[in-house]
N, C-alpha and C positions, 0 to 999 in steps of 0.2 A: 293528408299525410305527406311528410315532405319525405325525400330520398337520407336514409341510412346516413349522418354523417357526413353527407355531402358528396357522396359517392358517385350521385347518378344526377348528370343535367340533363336539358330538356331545350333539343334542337328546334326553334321554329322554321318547319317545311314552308309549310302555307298557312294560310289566316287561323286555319281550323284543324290543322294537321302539326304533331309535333313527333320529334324520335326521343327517346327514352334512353341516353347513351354513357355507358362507365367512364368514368374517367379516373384514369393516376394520380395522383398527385404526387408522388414521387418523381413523375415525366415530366420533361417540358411542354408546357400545354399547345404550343406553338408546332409539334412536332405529332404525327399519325399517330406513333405511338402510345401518347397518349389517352385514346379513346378508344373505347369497344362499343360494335354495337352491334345488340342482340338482337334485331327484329323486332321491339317493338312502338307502334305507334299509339298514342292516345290522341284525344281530341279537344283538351282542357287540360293542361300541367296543373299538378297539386299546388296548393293559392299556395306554399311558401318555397318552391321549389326554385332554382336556379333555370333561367331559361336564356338560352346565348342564338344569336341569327347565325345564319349557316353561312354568315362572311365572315363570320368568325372562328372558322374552322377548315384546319389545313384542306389543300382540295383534295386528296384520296381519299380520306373520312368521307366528304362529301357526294363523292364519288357511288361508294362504299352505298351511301344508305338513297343515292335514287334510282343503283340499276337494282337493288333491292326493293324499291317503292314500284320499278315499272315491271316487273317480273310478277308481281299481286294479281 
């Protein structure tokens, strides 16, 4: 099952680890704003889902979802 419309990518953490995160499209993608992310991880993204590397994402997002990962 892929995300709603294209509403939700799929950060790669680690090899085996990914975050499940909203995105705006209205926002500049470039910018914190646009991304939410709710907590959650899976461990295989849906085979046609959007999955972007976490250098591709502003660094307070990034921020955001590993003091959230080491707090687990």
């Amino acid at each position: 099952m892929s995300s709603k419309h294209g509403k939700y990518v799929y950060i790669a953490i680690d090899k085996d680890l990914y975050a499940k995160v909203r995105l705006f499209k209205k926002k500049d993608p470039k910018s914190a704003d646009a991304y939410a992310f709710y907590g959650v991880f899976v461990k295989k993204p849906p085979r046609k889902a959007v999955v972007l590397s976490s250098s591709d994402l502003p660094e307070e997002v990034l921020n955001k979802i590993k003091s959230y990962l080491s707090s687990i």
